[in-house]
MIPAFI-406625 format. One line per field, with one value per residue (C-alpha): x, y, z; chain; residue number from 1. Coordinates in pm, whole numbers. Last residue first. Example, Ala and Ser with C-alpha at 12.3 -4.5 7.8 and 13.67 -1.06 7.14 Angstrom:
% residues 2
X = [1367, 1230] .
Y = [-106, -450] .
Z = [714, 780] .
kette = [A, A] .
nr = [2, 1] .
//
This chain:
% residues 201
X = [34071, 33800, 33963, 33864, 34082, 33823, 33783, 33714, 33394, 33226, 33333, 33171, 32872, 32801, 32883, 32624, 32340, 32354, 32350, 32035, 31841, 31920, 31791, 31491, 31429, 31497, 31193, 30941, 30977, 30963, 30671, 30495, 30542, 30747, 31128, 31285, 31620, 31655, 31740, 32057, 32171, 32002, 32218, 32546, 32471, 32419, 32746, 32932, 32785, 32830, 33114, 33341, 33327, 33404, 33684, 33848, 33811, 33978, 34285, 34310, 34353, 34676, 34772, 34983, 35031, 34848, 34605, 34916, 35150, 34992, 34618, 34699, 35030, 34772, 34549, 34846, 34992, 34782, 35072, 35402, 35397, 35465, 35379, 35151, 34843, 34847, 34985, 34663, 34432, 34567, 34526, 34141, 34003, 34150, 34276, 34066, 33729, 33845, 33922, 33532, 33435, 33556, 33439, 33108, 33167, 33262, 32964, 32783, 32955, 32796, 32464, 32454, 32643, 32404, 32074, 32212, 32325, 31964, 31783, 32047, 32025, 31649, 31598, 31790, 31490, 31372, 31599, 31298, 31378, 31481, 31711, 31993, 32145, 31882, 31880, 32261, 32231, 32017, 32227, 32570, 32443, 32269, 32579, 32805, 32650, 32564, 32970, 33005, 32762, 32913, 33271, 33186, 33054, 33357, 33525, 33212, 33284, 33664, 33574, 33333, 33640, 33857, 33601, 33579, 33973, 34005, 33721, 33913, 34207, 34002, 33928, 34264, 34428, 34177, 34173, 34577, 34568, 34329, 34542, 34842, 34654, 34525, 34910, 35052, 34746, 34809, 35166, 35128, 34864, 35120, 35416, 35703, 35987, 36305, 36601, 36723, 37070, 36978, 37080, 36994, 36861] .
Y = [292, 401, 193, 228, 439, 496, 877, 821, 598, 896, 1174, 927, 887, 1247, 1285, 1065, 1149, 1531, 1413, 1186, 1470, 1754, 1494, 1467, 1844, 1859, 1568, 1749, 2111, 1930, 1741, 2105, 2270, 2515, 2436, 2575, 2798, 2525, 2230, 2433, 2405, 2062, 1902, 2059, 1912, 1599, 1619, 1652, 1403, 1109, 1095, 1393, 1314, 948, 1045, 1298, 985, 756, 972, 1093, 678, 743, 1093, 1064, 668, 540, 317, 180, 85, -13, -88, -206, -439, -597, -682, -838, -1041, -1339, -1561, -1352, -1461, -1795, -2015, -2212, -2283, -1983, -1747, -1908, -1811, -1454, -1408, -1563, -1344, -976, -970, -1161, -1026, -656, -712, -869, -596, -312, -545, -450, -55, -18, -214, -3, 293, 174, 124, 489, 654, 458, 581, 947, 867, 807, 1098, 1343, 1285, 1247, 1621, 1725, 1592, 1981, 2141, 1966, 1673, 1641, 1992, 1810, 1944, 1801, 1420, 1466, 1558, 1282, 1024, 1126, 1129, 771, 609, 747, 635, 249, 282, 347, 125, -173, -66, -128, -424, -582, -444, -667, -969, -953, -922, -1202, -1424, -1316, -1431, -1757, -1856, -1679, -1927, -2212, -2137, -2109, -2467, -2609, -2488, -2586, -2954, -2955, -2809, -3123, -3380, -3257, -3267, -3652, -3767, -3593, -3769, -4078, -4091, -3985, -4319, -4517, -4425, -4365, -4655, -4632, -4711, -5006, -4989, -5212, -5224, -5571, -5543] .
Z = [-3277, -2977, -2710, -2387, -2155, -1900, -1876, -2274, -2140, -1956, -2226, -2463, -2267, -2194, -2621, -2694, -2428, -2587, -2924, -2818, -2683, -2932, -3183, -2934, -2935, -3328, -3384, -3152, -3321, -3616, -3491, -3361, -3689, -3873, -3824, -4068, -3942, -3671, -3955, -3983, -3617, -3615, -3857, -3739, -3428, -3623, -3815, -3495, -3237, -3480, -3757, -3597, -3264, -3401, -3615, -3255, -3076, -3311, -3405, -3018, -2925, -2741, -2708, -2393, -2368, -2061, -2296, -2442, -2199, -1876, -1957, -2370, -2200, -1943, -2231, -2399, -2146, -2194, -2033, -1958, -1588, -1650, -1331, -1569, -1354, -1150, -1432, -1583, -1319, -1341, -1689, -1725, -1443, -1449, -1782, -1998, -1777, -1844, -2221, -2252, -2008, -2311, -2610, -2411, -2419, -2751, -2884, -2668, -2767, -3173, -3038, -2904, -3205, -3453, -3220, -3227, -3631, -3674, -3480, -3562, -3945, -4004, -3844, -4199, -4385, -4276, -4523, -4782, -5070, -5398, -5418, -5532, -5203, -4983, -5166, -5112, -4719, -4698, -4840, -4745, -4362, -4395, -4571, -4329, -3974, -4158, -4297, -3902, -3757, -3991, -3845, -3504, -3571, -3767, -3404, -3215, -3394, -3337, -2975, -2978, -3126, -2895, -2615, -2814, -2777, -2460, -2270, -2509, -2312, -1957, -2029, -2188, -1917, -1648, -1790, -1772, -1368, -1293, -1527, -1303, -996, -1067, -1141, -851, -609, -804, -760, -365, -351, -536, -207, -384, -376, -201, -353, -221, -15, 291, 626, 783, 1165] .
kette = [A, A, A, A, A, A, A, A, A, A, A, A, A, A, A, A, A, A, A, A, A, A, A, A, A, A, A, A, A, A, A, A, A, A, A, A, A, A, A, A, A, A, A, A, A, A, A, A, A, A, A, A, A, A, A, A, A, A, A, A, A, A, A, A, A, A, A, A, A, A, A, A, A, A, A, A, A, A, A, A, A, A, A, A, A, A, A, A, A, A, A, A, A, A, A, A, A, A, A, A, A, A, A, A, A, A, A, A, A, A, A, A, A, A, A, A, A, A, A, A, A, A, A, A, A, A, A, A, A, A, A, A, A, A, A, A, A, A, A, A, A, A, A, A, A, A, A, A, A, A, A, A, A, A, A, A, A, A, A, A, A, A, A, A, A, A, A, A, A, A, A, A, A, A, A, A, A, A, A, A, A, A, A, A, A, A, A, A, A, A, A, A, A, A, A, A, A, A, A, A, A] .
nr = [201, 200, 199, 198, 197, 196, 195, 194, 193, 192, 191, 190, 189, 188, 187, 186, 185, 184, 183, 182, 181, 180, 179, 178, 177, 176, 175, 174, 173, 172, 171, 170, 169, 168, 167, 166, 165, 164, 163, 162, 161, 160, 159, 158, 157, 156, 155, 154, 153, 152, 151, 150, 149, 148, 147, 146, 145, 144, 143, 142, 141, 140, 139, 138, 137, 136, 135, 134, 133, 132, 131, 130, 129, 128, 127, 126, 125, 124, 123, 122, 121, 120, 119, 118, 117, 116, 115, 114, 113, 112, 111, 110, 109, 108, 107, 106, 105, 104, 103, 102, 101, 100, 99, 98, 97, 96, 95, 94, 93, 92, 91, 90, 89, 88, 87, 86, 85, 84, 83, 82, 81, 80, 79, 78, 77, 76, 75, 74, 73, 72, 71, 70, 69, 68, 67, 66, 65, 64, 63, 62, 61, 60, 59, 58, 57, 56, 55, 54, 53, 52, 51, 50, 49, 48, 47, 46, 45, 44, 43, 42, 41, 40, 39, 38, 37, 36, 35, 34, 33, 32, 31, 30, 29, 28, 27, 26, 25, 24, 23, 22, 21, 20, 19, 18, 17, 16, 15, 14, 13, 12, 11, 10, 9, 8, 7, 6, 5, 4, 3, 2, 1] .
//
């Protein structure tokens, strides 16, 4: 039998299979990148959201407390205030609460399966960096939760401690009870999501 020094060749249907996993792992890059791509996008939308139900939260409050003051309108207007800002301070958490899963899904589904792809670990590390180093930060977030205590459950408690002193019918009585209502559901849920490190800044 004649030894021989050839190099051997690889097998073409072990090229293809390499070949075809490569292009496989390549699609599901680019896949779960444009996933990030538009889920970062829906996050910026909701934080230029957040914002419009604040300036919304403002603009209502400086309104009817200055059509009150200039003596244009009754003390009972005031019943306006924790009705609207409740519903602002609701939609608002939501908003809060959503861009919340968005963060969630980034880091618990898109992260890992392209650490898997890549075999770098440091891929899409931010949201892991906001759970392990920011979020756990002593203090973290206090400026933003102590401005949106202030902005929605505060002013409308204040609202209805005052509108109290002249309330003389059954819709007033009606209108302070669900004010009451909706302040009370705002600050449950914010105690519930501030438990849960989201981010209020």
């Amino acid at each position: 039998m004649e030894a021989t020094d050839a190099p051997r060749e690889h097998s073409p249907s072990l090229q293809v299979t390499s070949h075809t996993m490569s292009a496989k792992r390549s699609a599901v890059v680019e896949v779960a990148l444009a996933e990030f791509s538009a889920l970062r996008s829906e996050i910026d939308n909701l934080a230029n959201a957040h914002r419009a139900m604040i300036g919304l939260n403002i603009t209502v409050v400086v309104a009817i407390s200055g059509f009150i003051l200039a003596e244009k309108a009754r003390p009972q207007l005031l019943l306006v205030i924790p009705l609207a800002s409740g519903a602002i301070g609701l939609v608002y958490q939501w908003y809060v609460l959503h861009a919340k899963h968005i963060g969630d899904y980034i880091n618990d589904s898109l992260r890992p399966l392209l650490i898997d792809h890549t075999q770098d670990e440091r891929v899409l590390a931010w949201e892991q960096r906001l759970r392990t180093k920011v979020y756990a930060r002593r203090g973290s977030g206090l400026a933003g939760q102590l401005a949106y205590l202030l902005l929605f459950p505060t002013v409308p408690v204040a609202s209805l401690a005052i509108a109290l002193l002249y309330l003389d019918s059954g819709w007033h009585w009606a209108a302070w009870l669900a004010g009451a209502a909706l302040s009370v559901a705002q600050v449950t849920i914010w105690f519930w999501q501030a438990r849960k490190w989201v981010c209020w800044t």
